[in-house]
N, C-alpha and C positions, 0 to 999 in steps of 0.2 A: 833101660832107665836113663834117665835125661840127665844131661851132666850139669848141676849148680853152675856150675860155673865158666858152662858155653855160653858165649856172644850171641843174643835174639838181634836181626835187623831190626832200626824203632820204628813203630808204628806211625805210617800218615793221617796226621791229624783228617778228621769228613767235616765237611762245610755244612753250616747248618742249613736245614730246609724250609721255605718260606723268604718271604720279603723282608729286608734289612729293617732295622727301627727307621731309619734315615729317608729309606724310599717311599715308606707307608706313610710319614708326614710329607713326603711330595703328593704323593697321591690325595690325601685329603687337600691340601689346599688350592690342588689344582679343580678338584671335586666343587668343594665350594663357591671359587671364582665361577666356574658352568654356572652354575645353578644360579648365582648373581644375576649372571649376566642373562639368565633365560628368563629369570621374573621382569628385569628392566624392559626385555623387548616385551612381553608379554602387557606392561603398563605401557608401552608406548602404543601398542597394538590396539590394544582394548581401548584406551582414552586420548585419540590424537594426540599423542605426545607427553600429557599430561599424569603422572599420577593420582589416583583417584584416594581421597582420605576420608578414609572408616569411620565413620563413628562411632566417637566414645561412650560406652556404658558408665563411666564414670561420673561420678551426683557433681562434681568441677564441672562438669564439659558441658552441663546443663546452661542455657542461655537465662536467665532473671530479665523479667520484665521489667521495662521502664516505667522507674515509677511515674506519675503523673505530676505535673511542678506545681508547686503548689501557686495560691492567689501573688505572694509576695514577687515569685520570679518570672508571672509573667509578663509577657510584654507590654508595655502602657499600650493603654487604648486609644486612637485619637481622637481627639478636641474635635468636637464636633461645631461647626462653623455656626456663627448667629441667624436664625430664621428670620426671614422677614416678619414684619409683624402681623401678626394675625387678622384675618380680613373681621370686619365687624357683622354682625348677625343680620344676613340676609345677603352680603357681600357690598356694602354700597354705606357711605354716607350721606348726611346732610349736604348740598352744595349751598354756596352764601350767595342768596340773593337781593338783599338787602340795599336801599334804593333804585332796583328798580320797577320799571312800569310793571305793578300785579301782576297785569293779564300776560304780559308776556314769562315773567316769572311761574306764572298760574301753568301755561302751557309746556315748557322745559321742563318742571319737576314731572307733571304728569308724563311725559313722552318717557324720560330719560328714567326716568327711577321708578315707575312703576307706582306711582302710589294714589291716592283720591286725596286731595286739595279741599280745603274749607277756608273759604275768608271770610276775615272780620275786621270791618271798618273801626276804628279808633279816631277819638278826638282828642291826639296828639301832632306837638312841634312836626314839619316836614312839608315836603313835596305831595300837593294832595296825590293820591292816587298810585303811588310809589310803599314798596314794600317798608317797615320799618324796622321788622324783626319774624323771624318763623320757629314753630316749636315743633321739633326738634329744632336744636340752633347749628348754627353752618360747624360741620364739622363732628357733628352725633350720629350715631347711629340711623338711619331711616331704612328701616328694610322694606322689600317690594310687599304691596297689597296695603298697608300701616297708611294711616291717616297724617297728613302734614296740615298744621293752621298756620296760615298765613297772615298776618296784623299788617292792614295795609292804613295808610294814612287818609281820614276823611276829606269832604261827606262820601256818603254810600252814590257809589257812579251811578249813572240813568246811563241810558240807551235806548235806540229803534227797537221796537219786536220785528224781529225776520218773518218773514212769509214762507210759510212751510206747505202751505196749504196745495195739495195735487202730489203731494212727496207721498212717499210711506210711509207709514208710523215708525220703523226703525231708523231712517234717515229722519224723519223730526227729530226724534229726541235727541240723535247724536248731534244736530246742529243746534237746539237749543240750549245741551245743557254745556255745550264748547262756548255757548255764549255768556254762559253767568247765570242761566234758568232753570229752573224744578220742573218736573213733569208732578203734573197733582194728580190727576186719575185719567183712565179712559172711559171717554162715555160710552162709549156702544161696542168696548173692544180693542186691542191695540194689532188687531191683523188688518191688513188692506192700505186703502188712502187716506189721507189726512185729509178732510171736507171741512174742517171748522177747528179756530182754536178758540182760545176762551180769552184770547188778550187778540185784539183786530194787529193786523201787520202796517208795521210804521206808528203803531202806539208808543208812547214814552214806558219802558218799565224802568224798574231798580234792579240792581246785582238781586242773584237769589229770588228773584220773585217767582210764582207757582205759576204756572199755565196747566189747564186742561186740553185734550185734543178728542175731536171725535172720528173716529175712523171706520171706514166702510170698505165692504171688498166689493158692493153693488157698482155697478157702471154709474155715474151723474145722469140725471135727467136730461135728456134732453132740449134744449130751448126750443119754445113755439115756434113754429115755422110762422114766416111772414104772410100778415094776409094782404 
């Protein structure tokens, strides 16, 4: 029987098993810093350097379109500079010719501006034979192919008939009617030579007067040989 009241040696305390509370939070935060530090290399790795940023699913992270600004804030438009003025119908004016010599007046408009010339002698004040006024008047509209009347100061001019005769019918007319003359008809035809006009050459006409032409493509007769 055990005696109550002997002396037991006291028991040595045992150490508990497993890691202290103290080392297991070393252990985690040394845990964690790794793992930091393996994702950093890991972005530096993946993206020169750079971390790469994910895209949000969230309806914020959405980009909204620009609205479009409206008329009031856009930007003024510029002034647009004064045009010259507008060319007149056809591109070309009246030029003022107005005293002087018709025929030379007569032949500038026709060259320069394109157009058919009509004169009309008047028995008004002035320089005979000198323009006095043209309709259209200097500085109107004249477009090319358009008729110009010319009011030239009487009497109606005379002149030589030119000799046309040996020419060909297209070289007549363009010299008689450069002269101030009508072509009235062809007698026999306006192909070939001019053999005969119907006003003799070195005759007196007037401005405007008609002449007829007869033209042949036949060779001229012959003259008799002498006997």
């Amino acid at each position: 029987m055990t005696d109550p009241w002997a002396q037991t040696a006291p028991l040595t305390p045992q150490r508990p098993r497993g890691f202290s509370p103290g080392t297991v939070a070393i252990l985690a935060t040394a845990t964690v810093l790794l793992a930091v530090a393996g994702l950093a290399i890991g972005w530096y790795a993946a993206g020169d350097g750079e971390p790469t940023t994910q895209p949000s699913s969230s309806p914020s992270a959405l980009v909204s379109p620009t609205p479009e600004a409206s008329p009031s804030e856009l930007p003024p438009s510029p002034t647009p500079e004064p045009s010259p003025a507008s060319p007149a119908p056809g591109g070309q004016l009246m030029v003022d010719v107005t005293t002087r010599d018709f025929r030379e007046a007569r032949a500038q408009l026709m060259k320069d501006l394109r157009v058919s010339v009509t004169v009309s002698f008047v028995d008004e004040p002035g320089t005979a034979h000198t323009v006095l006024r043209t309709d259209p008047a200097a500085g109107a509209p004249a477009p090319r192919g358009t008729n110009v009347r010319v009011y030239v100061v009487g009497p109606v001019f005379e002149f030589d008939m030119p000799n046309v005769v040996d020419k060909s019918c297209d070289a007549a007319k363009t010299e008689l009617v450069a002269a101030g003359l009508r072509i009235g008809k062809y007698v026999s035809g306006n192909e070939g030579t001019v053999r005969e006009t119907s006003i003799l050459a070195g005759a007196k006409v007037k401005w405007d007067e008609q002449v007829d032409l007869t033209c042949s493509t036949e060779a001229p007769p012959s003259p008799p040989a002498a006997g």
